[in-house]
C-alpha positions in Angstrom: -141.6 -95.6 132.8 -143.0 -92.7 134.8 -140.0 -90.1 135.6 -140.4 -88.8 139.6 -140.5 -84.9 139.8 -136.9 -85.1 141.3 -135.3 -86.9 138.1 -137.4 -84.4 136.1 -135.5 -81.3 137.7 -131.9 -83.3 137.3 -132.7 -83.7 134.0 -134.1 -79.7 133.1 -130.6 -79.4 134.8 -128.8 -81.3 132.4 -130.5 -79.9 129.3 -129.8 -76.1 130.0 -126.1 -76.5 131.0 -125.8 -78.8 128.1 -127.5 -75.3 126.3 -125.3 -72.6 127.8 -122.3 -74.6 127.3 -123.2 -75.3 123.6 -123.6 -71.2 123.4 -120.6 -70.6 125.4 -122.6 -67.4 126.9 -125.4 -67.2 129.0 -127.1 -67.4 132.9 -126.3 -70.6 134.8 -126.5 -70.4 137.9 -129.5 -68.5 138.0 -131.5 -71.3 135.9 -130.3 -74.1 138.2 -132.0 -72.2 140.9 -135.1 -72.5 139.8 -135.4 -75.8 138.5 -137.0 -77.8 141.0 -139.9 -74.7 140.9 -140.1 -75.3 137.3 -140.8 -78.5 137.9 -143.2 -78.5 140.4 -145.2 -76.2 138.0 -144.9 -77.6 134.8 -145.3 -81.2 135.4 -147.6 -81.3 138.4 -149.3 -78.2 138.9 -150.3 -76.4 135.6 -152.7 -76.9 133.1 -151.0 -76.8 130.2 -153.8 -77.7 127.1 -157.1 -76.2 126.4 -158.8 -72.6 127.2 -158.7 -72.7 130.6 -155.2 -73.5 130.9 -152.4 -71.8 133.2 -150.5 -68.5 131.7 -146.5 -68.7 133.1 -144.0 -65.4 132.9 -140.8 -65.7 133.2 -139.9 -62.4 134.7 -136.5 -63.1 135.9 -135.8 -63.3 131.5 -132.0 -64.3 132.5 -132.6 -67.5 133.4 -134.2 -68.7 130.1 -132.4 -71.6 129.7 -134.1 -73.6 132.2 -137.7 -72.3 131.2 -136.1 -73.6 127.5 -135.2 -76.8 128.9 -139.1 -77.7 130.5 -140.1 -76.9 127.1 -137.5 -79.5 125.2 -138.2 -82.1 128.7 -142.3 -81.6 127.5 -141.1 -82.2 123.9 -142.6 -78.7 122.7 -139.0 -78.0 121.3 -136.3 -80.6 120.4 -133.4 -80.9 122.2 -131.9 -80.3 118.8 -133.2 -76.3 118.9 -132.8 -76.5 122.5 -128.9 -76.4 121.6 -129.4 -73.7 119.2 -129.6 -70.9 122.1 -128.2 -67.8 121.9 -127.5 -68.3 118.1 -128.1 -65.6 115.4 -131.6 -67.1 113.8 -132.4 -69.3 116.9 -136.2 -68.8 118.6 -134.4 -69.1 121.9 -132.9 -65.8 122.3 -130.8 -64.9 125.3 -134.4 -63.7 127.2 -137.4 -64.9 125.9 -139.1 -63.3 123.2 -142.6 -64.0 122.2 -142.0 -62.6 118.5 -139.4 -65.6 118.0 -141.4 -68.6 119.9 -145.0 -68.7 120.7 -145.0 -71.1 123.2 -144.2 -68.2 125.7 -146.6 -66.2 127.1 -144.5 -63.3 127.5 -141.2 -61.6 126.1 -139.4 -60.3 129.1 -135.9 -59.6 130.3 -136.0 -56.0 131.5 -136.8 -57.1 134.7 -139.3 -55.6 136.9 -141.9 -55.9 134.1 -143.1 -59.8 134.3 -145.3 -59.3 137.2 -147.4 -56.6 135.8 -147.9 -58.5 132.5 -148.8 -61.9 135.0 -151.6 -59.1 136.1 -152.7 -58.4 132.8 -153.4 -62.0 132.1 -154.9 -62.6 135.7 -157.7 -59.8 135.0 -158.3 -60.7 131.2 -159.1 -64.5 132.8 -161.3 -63.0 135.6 -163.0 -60.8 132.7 -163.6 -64.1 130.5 -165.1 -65.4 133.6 -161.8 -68.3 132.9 -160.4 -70.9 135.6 -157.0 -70.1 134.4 -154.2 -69.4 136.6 -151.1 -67.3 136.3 -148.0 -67.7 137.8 -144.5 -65.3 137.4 -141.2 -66.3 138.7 -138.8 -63.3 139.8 -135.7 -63.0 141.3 -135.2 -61.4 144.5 -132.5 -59.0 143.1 -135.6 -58.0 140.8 -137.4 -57.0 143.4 -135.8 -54.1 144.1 -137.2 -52.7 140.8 -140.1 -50.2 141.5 -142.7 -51.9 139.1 -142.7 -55.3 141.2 -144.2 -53.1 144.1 -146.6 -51.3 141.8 -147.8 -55.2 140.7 -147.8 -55.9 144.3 -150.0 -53.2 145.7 -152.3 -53.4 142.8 -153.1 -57.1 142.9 -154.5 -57.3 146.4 -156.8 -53.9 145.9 -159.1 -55.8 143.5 -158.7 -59.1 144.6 -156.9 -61.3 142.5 -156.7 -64.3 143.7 -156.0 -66.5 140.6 -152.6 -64.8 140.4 -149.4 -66.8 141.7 -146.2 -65.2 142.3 -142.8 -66.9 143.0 -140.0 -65.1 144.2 -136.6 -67.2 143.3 -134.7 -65.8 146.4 -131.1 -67.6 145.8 -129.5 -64.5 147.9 -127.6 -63.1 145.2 -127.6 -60.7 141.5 -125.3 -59.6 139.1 -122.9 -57.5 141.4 -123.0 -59.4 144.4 -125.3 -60.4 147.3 -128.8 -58.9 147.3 -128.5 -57.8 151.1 -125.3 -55.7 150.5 -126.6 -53.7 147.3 -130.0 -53.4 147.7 -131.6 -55.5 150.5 -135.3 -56.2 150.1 -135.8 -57.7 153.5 -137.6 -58.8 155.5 -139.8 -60.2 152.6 -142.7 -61.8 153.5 -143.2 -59.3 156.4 -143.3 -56.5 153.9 -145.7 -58.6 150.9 -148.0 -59.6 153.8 -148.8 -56.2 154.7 -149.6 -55.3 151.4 -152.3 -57.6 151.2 -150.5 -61.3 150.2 -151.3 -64.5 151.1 -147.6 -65.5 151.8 -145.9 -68.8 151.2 -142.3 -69.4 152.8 -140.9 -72.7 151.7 -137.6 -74.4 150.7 -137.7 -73.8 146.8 -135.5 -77.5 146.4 -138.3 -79.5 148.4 -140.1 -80.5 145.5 -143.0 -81.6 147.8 -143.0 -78.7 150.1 -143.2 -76.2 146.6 -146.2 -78.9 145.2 -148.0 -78.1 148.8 -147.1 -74.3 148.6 -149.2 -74.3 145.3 -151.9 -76.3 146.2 -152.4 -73.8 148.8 -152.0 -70.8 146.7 -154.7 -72.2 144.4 -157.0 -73.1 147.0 -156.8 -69.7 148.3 -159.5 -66.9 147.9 -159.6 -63.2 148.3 -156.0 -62.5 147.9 -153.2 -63.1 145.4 -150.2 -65.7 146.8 -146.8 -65.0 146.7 -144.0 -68.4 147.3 -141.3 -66.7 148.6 -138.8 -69.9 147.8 -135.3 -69.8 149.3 -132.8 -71.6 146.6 -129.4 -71.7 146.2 -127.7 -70.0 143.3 -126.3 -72.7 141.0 -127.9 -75.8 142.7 -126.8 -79.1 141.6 -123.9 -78.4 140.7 -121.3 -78.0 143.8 -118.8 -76.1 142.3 -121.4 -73.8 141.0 -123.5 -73.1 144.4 -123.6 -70.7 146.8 -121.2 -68.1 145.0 -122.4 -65.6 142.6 -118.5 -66.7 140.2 -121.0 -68.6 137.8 -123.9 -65.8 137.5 -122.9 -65.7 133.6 -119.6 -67.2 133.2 -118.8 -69.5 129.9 -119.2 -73.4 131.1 -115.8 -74.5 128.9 -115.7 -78.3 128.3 -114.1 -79.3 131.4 -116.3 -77.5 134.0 -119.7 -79.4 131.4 -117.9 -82.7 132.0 -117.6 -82.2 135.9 -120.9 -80.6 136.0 -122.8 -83.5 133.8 -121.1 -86.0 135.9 -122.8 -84.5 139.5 -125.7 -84.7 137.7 -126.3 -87.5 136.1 -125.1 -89.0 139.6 -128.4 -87.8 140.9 -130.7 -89.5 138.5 -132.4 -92.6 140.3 -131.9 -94.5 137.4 -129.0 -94.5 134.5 -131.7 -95.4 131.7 -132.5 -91.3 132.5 -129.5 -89.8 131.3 -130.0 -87.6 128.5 -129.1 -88.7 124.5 -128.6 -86.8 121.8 -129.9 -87.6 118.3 -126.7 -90.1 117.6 -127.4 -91.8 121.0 -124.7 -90.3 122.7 -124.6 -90.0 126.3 -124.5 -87.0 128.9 -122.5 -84.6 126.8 -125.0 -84.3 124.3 
């Protein structure tokens, strides 16, 4: 049976709490953000086999888990290892780290850094005369750091236009709201004037991201930037709109409420995840 983009991101959902509250540490609310973007990218837009495929940086490193979770939901990791995160010996460290696994194309967590490596890739594929395409997710609380606006001035000055960057803007970082430490608005305005062919959209509309790509690909002459409003813990109602769960544990009560919105949202119960024993939800 042929899962819909929209079961897909329920189900990344599932997997990465089910990973965070197995490591009892960790991002959450972050990664639920950004899983209907993962989505869109990993099972519709990107190539993912062969020489000419896509190149993906997680910039925003926090929210590994859901990055992680497209990887066990592809089967490139089992959901065995996916549960392993955050342990001493595990491949999925806290931030992804290219030394540990190889199926990422870049270590990152100090953040700021992403979108320049996104770059690198983006000119070696233009060099190689390549049809690859590279997209990097950040954070709008990132975007305050200086070498996102480095990235940004350079890409347009030389014309990359097989570069794709997404901007995860759930309104909030670590301290508190983005506007009241360090506001980076107006957004768009600002990346638009530095040469950007911007994208605003509704970063839960799984269709509306899937058009903002198409776009963004069909584009020449200027890198695209999807500046994607989310919500901060989405999916999960007692998570959302708050920044409470930016990295608080998920003890067993809060997984069992949070597994329960979940799996409420699958279109079918056949989708609910298993583990190995064939256990439901929990996992």
């Amino acid at each position: 049976m042929a899962i819909s983009l929209t079961d897909r991101a329920v189900r990344l959902r599932l997997r990465a709490i089910a990973a965070l509250h197995r490591a009892g540490s960790g991002h959450a609310a972050g990664a639920l953000s950004m899983a209907d973007l993962l989505t869109a990218l990993f099972f519709g837009e990107m190539r993912l086999e062969g020489e000419a495929r896509d190149r993906f940086v997680l910039s925003k490193g926090h929210a590994a888990p859901i990055l992680y979770a497209v990887f066990a939901e592809l089967g490139w990791i089992t959901q065995t290892e996916l549960l392993s995160m955050r342990q001493s010996g595990s491949r999925l460290q806290g931030h992804p780290d290219r030394t540990a696994l190889p199926l990422l194309d870049a270590g990152t967590g100090a953040l700021g850094q992403g979108a320049s490596v996104c770059l690198g890739y983006a000119l070696a594929a233009r060099l190689r005369g390549s049809i690859s395409r590279n997209y990097c997710v950040m954070g709008d609380g990132e975007s305050q750091e200086g070498q996102i606006w480095e990235a940004a001035m350079y890409a347009p000055a030389v014309g990359l236009d097989n570069v794709c960057f997404i901007i995860d803007a759930n309104g909030y970082q670590n301290e508190g709201r983005t506007a009241e430490i360090l506001s980076v608005a107006p957004m768009g305005p600002a990346w638009r004037a530095l040469g950007w062919n911007v994208l605003e959209i509704d970063g839960h509309d799984i269709p509306g991201i899937q058009t903002a790509l198409r776009q963004a690909r069909e584009h020449r002459g200027q890198p695209s930037l999807i500046l994607a409003r989310t919500v901060k813990g989405k999916g999960v109602p007692f998570m959302e709109r708050g920044n409470d769960w930016h990295c608080r544990v998920i003890d067993g009560e809060r997984y069992a409420q949070a597994v329960v919105c979940l799996e409420a949202q699958l279109s079918d119960p056949s989708l609910r995840l298993v583990d190995e024993s064939g256990a439901g939800g929990g996992m």
